[in-house]
NUVOMAR-169208 format. One line per 2 residues: number of its first residue (from 1); their letters; for each residue z, y, x of C-alpha. Coordinates in nm, 4 decimals. Example, Ala and Ser with C-alpha at 12.3 -4.5 7.8 and 13.67 -1.06 7.14 Angstrom:
! NUVOMAR-169208
1> AS> 0.7800 -0.4500 1.2300; 0.7140 -0.1060 1.3670
END
This chain:
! NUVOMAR-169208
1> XX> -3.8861 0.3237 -11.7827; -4.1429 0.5742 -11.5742
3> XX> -4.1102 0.8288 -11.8356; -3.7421 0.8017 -11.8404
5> XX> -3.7142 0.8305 -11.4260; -3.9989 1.0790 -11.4403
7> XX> -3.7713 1.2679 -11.7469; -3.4666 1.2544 -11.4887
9> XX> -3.6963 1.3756 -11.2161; -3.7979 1.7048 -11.3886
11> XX> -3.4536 1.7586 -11.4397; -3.4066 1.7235 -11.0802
13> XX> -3.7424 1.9603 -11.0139; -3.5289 2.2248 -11.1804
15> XX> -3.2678 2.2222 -10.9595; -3.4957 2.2234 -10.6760
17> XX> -3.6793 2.5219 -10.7840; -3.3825 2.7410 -10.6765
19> XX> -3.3576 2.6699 -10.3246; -3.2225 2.2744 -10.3321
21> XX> -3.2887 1.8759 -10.3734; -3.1720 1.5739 -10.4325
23> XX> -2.9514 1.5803 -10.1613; -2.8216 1.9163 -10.2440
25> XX> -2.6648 1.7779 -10.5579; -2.3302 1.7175 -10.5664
27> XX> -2.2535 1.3326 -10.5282; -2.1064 1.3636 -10.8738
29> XX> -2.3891 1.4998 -11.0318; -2.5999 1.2562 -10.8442
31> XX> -2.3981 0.9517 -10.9380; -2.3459 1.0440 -11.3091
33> XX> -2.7476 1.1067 -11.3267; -2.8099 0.7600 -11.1835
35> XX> -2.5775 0.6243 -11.3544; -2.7680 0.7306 -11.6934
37> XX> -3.0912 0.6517 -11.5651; -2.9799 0.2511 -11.5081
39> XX> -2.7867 0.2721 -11.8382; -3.0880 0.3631 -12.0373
41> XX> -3.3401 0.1212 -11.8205; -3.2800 -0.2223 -11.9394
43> XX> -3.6465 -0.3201 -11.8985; -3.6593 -0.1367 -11.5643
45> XX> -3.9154 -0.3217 -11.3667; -3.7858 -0.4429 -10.9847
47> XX> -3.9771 -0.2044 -10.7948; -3.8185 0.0815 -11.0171
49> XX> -3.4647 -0.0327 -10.9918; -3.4882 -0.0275 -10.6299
51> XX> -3.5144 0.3566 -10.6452; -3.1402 0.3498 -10.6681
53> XX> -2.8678 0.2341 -10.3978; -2.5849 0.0055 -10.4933
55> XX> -2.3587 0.3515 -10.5227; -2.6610 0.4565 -10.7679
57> XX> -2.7552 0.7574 -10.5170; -3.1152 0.7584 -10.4653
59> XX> -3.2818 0.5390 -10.2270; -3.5494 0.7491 -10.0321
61> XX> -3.6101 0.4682 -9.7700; -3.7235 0.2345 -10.0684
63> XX> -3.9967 0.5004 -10.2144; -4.2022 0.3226 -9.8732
65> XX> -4.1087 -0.0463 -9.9715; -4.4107 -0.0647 -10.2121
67> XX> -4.6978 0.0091 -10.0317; -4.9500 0.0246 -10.3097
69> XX> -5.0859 0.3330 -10.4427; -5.0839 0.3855 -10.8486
71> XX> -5.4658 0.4721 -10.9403; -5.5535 0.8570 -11.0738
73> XX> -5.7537 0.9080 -11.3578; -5.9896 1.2210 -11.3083
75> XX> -6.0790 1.2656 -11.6307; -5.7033 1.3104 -11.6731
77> XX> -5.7133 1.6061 -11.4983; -6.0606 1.7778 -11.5720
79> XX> -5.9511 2.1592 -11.5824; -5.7715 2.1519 -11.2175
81> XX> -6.1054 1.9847 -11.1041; -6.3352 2.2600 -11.2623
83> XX> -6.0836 2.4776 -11.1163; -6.1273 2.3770 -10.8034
85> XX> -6.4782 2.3095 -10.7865; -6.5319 2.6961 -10.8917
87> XX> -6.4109 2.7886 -10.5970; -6.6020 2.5923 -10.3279
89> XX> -6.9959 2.5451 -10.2575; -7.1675 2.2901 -10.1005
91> XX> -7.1201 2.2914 -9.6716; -6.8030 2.5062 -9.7122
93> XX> -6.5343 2.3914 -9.5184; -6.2410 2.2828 -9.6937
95> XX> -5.9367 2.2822 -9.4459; -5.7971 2.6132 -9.6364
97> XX> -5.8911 2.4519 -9.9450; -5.5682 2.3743 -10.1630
99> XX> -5.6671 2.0449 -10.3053; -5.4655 1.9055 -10.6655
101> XX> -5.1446 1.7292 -10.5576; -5.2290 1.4738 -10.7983
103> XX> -5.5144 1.3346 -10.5663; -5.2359 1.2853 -10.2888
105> XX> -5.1567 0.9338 -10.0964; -4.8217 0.8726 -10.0468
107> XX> -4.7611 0.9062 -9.6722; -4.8795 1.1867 -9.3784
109> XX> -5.2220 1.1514 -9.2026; -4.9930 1.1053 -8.8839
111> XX> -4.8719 0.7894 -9.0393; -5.2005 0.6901 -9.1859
113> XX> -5.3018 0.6731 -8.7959; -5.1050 0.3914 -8.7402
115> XX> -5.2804 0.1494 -8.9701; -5.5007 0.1717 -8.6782
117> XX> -5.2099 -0.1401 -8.5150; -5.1768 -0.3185 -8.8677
119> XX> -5.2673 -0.6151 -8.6356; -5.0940 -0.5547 -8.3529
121> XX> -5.1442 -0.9163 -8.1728; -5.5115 -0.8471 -8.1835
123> XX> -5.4643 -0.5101 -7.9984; -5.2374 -0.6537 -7.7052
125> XX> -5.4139 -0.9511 -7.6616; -5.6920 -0.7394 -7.5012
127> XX> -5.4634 -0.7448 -7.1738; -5.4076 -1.1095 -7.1879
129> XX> -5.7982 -1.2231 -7.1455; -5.8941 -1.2994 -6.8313
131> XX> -6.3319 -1.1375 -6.7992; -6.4263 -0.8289 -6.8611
133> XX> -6.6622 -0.9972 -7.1342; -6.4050 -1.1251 -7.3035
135> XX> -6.1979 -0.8043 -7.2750; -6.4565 -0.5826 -7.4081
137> XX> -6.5255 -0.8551 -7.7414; -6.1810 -0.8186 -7.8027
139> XX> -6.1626 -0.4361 -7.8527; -6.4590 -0.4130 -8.0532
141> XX> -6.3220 -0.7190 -8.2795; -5.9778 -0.5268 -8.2761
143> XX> -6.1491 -0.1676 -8.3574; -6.3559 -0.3351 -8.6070
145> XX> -6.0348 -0.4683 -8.8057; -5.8088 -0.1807 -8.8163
147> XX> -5.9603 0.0536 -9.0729; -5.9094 -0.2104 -9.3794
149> XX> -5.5173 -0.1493 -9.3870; -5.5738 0.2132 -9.4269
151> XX> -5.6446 0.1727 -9.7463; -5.3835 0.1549 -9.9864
153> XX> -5.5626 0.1757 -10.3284; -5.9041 0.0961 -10.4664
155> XX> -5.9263 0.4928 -10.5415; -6.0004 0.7408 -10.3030
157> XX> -5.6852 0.9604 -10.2161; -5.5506 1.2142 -9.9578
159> XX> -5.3066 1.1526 -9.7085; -5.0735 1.4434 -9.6605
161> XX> -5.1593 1.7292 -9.4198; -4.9428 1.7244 -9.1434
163> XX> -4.7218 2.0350 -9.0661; -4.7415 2.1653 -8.7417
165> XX> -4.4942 1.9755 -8.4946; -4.4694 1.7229 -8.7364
167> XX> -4.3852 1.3599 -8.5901; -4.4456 1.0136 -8.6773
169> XX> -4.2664 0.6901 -8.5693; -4.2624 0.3152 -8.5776
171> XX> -4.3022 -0.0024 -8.3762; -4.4014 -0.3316 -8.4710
173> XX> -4.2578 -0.7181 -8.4189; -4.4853 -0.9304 -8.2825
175> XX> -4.3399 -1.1857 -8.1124; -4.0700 -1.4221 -8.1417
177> XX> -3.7418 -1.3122 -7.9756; -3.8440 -0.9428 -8.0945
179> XX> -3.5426 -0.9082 -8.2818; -3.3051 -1.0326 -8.0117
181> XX> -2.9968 -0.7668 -7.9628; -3.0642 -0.7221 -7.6000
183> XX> -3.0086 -0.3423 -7.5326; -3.1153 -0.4160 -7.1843
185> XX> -3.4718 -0.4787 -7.2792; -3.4864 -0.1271 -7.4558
187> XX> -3.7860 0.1203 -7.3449; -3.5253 0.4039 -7.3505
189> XX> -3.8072 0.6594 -7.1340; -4.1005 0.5205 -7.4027
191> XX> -4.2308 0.7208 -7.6985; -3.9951 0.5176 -7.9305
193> XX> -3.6491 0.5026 -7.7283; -3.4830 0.1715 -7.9548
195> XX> -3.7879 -0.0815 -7.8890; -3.7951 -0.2958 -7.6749
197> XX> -4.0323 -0.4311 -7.4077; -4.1678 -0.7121 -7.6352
199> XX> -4.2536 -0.4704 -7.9375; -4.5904 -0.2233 -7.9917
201> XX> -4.4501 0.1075 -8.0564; -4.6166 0.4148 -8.1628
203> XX> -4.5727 0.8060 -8.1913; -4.7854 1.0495 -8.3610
205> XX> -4.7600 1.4903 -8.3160; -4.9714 1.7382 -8.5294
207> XX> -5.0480 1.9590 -8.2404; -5.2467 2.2462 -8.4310
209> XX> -5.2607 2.3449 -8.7630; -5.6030 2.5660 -8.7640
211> XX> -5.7969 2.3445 -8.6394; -5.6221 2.0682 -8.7788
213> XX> -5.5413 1.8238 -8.4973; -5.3248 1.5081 -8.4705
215> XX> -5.3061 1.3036 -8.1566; -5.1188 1.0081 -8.1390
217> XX> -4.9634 0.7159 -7.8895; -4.9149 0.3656 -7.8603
219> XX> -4.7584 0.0978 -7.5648; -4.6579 -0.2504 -7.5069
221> XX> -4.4595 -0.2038 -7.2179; -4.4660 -0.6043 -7.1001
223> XX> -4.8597 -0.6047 -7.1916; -4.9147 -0.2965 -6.9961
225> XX> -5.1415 -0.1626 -7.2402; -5.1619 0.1850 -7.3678
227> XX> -5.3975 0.4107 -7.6222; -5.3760 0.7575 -7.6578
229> XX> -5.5770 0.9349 -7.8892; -5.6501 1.2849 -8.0824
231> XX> -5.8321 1.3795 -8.3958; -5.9562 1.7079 -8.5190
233> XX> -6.0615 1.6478 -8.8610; -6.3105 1.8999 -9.0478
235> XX> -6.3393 1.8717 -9.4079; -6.6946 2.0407 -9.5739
237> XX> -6.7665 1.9923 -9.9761; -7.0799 1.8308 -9.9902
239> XX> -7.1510 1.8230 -10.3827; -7.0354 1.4834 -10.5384
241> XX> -6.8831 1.4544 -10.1944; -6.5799 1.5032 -9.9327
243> XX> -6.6932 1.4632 -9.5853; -6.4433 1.4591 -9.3193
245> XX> -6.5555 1.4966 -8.9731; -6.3706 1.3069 -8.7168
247> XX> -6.3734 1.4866 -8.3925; -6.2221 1.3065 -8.0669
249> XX> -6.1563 0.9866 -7.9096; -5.9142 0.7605 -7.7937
251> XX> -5.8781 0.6014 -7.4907; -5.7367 0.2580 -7.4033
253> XX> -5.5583 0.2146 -7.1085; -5.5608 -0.1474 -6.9699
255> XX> -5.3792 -0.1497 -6.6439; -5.3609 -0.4942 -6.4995
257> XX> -5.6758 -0.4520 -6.4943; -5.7140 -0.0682 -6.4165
259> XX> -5.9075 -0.0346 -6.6964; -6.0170 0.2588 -6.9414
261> XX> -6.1922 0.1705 -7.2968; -6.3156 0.5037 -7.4959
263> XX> -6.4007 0.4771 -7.8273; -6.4398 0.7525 -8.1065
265> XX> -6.4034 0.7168 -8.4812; -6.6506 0.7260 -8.7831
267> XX> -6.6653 1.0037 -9.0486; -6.4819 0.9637 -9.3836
269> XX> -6.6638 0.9918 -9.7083; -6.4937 1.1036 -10.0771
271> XX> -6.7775 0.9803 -10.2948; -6.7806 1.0152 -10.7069
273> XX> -6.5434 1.2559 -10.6647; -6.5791 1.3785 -11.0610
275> XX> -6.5276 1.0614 -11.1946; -6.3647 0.7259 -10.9880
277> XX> -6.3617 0.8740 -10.6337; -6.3990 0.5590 -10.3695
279> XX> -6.3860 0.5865 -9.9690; -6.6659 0.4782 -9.7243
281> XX> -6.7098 0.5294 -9.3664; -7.0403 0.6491 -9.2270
283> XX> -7.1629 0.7417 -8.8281; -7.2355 0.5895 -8.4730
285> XX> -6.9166 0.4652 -8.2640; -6.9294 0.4343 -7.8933
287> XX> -6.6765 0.1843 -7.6787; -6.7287 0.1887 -7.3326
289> XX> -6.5666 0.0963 -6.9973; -6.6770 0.2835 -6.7384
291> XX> -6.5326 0.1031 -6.5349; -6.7117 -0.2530 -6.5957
293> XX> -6.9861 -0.0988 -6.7647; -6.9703 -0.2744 -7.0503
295> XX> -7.0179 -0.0802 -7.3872; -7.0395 -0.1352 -7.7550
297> XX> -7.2880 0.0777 -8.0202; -7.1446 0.0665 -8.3897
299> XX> -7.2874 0.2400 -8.6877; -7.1126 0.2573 -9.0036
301> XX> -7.3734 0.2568 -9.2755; -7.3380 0.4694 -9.5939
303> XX> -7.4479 0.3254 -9.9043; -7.8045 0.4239 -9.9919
305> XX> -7.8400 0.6384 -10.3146; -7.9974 0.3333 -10.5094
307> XX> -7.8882 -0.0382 -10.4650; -7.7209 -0.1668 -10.1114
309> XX> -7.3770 -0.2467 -10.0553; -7.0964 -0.0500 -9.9571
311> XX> -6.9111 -0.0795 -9.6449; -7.1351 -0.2188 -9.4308
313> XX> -7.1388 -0.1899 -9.0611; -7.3829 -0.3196 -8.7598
315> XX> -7.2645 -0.3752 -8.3965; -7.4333 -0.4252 -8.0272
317> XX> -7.2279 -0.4541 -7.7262; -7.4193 -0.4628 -7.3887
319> XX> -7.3795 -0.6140 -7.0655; -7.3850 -0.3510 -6.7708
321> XX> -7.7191 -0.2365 -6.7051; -7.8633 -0.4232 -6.9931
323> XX> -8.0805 -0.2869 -7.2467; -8.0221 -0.5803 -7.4669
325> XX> -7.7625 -0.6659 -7.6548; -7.5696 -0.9890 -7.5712
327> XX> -7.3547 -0.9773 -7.8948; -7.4789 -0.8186 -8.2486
329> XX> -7.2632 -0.8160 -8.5452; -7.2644 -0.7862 -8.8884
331> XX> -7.0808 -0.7476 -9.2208; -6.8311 -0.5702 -9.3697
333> XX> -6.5570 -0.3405 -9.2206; -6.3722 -0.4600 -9.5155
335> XX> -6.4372 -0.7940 -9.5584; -6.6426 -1.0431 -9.3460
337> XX> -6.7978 -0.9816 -9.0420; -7.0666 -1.1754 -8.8649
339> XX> -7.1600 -1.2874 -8.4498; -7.4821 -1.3277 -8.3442
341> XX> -7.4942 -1.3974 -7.9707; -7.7905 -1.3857 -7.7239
343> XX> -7.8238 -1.7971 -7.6788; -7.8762 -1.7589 -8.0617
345> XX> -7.4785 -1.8921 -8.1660; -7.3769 -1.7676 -8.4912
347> XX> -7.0129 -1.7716 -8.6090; -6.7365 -1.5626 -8.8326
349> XX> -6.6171 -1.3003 -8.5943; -6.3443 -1.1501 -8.8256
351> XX> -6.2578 -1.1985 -9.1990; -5.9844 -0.9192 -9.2359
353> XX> -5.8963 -1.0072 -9.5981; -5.7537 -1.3712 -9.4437
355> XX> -5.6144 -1.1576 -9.1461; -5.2023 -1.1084 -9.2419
357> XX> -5.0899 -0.7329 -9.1923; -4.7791 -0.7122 -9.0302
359> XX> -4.5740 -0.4211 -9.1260; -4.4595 -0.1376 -8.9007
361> XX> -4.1019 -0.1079 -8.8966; -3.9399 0.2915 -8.9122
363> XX> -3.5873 0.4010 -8.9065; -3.4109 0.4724 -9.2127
365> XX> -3.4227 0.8633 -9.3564; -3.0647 0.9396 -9.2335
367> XX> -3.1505 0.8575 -8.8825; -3.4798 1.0872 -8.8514
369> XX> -3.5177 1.4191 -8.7523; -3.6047 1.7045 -8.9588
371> XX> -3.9581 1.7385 -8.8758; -4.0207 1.3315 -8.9226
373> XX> -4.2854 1.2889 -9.1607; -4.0852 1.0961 -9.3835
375> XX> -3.8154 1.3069 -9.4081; -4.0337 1.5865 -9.4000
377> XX> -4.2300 1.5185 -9.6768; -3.9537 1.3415 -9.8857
379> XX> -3.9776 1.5211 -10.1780; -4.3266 1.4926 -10.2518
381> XX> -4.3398 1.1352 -10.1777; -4.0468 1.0867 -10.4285
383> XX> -4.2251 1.3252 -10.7022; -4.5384 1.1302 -10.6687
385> XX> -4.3981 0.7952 -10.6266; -4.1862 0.8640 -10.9767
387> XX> -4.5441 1.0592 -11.1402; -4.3976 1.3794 -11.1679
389> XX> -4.6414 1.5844 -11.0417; -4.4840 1.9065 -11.0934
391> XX> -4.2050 1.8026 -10.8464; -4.4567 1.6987 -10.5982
393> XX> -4.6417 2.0408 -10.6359; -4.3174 2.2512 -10.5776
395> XX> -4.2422 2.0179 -10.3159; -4.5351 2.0612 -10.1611
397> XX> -4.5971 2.4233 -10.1661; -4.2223 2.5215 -10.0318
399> XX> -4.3080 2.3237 -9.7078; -4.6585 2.5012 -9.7033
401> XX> -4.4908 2.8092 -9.7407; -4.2574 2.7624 -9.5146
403> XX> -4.5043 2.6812 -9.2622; -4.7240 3.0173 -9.3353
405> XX> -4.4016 3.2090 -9.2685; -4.2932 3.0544 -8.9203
407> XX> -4.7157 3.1070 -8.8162; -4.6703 3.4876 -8.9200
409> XX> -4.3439 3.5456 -8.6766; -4.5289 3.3405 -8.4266
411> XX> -4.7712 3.6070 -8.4414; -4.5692 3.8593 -8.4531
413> XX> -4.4001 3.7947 -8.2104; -4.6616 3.6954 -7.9390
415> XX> -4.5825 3.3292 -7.9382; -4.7546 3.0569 -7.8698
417> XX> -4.6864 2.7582 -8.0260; -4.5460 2.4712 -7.7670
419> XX> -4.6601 2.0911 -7.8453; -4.3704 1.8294 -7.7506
421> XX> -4.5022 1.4863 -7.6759; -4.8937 1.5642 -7.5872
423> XX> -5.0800 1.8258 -7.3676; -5.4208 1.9572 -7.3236
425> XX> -5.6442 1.6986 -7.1037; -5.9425 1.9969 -7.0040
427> XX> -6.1248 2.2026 -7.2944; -6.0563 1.9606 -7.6095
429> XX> -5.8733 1.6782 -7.4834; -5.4932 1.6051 -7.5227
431> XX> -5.2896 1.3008 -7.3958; -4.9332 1.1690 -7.4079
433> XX> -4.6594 1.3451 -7.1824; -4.5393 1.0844 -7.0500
435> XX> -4.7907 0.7441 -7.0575; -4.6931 0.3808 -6.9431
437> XX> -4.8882 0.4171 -6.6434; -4.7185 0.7280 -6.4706
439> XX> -4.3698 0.5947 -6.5876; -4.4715 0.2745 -6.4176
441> XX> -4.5924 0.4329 -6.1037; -4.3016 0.6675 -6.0954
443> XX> -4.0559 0.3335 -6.0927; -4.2791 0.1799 -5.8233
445> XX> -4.2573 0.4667 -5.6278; -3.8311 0.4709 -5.6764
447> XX> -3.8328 0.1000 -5.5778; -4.0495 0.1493 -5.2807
449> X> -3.8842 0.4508 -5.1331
END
């Protein structure tokens, strides 16, 4: 059945390679190419016939419904490796590196960033503890369990790099009246205009291209909680290694409390790159409230070169003023995760593979904007999700091109380019426009007056 769809999609590769794609078909051609494809696919597995609407059009929407990713073979694909590794030496930095489409995830980095709320009811319920003991344990135990879900495969891949004023979003349901009809309740001045009050949304921007930067947003509005966040990510070839560099932080906003929690993120390893390429995560974390003084150490442990385990991580989080650690914790970041408090307690303090991932929820295709990441990237997504990686190249490459063109009249012209949802915070910083604390102020202030 894959080599029949994959057949089809060539054919549909063709047409694209003169200027259009699927959509550009006429809904003729379209139907009577479906229409051949399901004819000829009796032993078409589920996930496959989903690919195609009722009307036999294809389905876009549905290339997100499975969320695994199908594993690569390396060996498969020796010569573009050589190829590539000719061309880079160890330390070089690889953001202007064109890596092999074949080693692509299916999905933008700006949509990778929201794994980071896979558990959304352990993110809000930060604002509904009552110390600041409790509220600090809380973010490290929700920071701690929301790098697992990024993961979508067993094999190391690449998310896709965003284009520049590229956008990404979703909300999640996380309570139960969330999907009560009450238009009333909507958020309509929040980064995601149809949630409501009672649902976590989220927006993502690619801000800058060179340096690569993403910054991203999330709320609950009846919570009043709030994160914003940026992330300059620098790629250097380090032999049998990727490293990616995460540069920035993000920064919680809590504000029945008027608190502030900053925490940055761990680098990204590519390891066995030439043969079954895996992901770890390696380098010191710091959460603190400057506020309460509380603050949390974390270190991300690389695997040693013989024996240890992968994955491992090891956690303090300090009183104010104390030089000793009142909690310590253990584990796994992707597994099971051990407490060890000062009175000498021990307990679980997370097991993420019992924890259930609740999906984010993101309008259909037809509803999105042009520069929505999954609309965006469409193509590609469909090429890879069908293993035609020639479709995914061209794909690919026309939206890189597109964006080298639009940089060079920039320049040309003496234009800057203008970010739309986020703005500089000082040197390197950059926050959301518009964050549930000013809008709340603002409405406080309209109330009062």
């Amino acid at each position: 059945m894959l080599r029949i769809l994959s057949s089809k999609w060539t054919s549909f590769s063709r047409r694209d390679s003169v200027g259009g794609s699927l959509e550009d078909a006429s809904e003729e051609e379209q139907n009577a190419e479906a229409k051949e494809v399901k004819e000829n696919s009796s032993e078409a597995t589920t996930s496959q016939k989903s690919l195609f609407k009722p009307d036999g059009t294809f389905d876009y929407d549905a290339l997100y419904d499975d969320g695994e990713e199908m594993n690569i073979s390396i060996e498969s694909h020796g010569s573009v490796v050589s190829h590539l590794l000719s061309q880079v030496k160890i330390g070089m930095d690889l953001t202007k590196v064109a890596l092999p489409t074949f080693i692509l995830e299916r999905r933008s980095l700006l949509e990778m960033y929201a794994d980071y709320f896979a558990h959304p009811d352990m993110f809000v319920r930060i604002a509904d503890l009552p110390t600041e003991k409790e509220r600090m344990v809380q973010v490290v135990q929700w920071y701690l369990c929301s790098y697992h879900a990024g993961r979508k495969s067993s094999i190391a891949k690449k998310p896709y790099n965003p284009i520049l004023g590229e956008i990404f979003q979703c909300y999640w349901d996380i309570s139960a009246f969330e999907n009560e009809s009450n238009e009333s309740m909507l958020v309509t001045d929040g980064p995601v205009p149809w949630c409501n009050k009672e649902q976590l949304s989220f927006v993502a921007e690619q801000i800058s291209h060179h340096p690569p930067i993403s910054a991203f947003y999330a709320e609950h509005y009846n919570k009043k909680i709030s994160i914003t966040a940026h992330v300059w990510t620098k790629s250097k070839f380090l032999g049998l290694s990727i490293g990616v560099h995460n540069i920035g932080k993000g920064v919680i906003d809590v504000l029945n409390y008027d608190e502030q929690y900053v925490v940055t993120f761990p680098n990204g390893y590519g390891r066995s790159i030439l043969t079954v390429p895996w992901i770890e995560l390696g380098g010191t974390v710091m959460i603190t409230c400057d506020k309460t003084g509380y603050r949390a150490v974390i270190e991300f442990l690389t695997k040693p070169f013989y024996g240890g385990k992968k994955h491992k991580i090891s956690g303090q989080v300090f009183s104010p003023n104390d030089k000793k650690p009142f909690l310590t914790i253990t584990g796994e970041w992707n597994g099971t995760m051990e407490a060890r408090w000062q009175d000498g307690r021990k307990e679980q303090f997370a097991n993420v593979n019992s924890l259930a991932i609740i999906n984010k929820k993101v309008r259909p295709l037809e509803l999105q904007n042009d520069n929505e990441s999954r609309k965006l990237w469409k193509e590609v997504t469909a090429g890879l999700r069908l293993n035609n990686v020639e479709q995914a190249t061209n794909a690919k490459t026309s939206l890189e091109q597109k964006q080298r063109l639009e940089a060079q009249e920039r320049k040309e012209m003496g234009i800057e380019w203008e970010t739309k949802l986020f703005h500089r915070d000082g040197k390197d910083g950059w926050v959301y426009l518009h964050p549930l604390s000013q809008r709340l102020n603002s409405n406080n202030l309209i109330k009062n007056s």
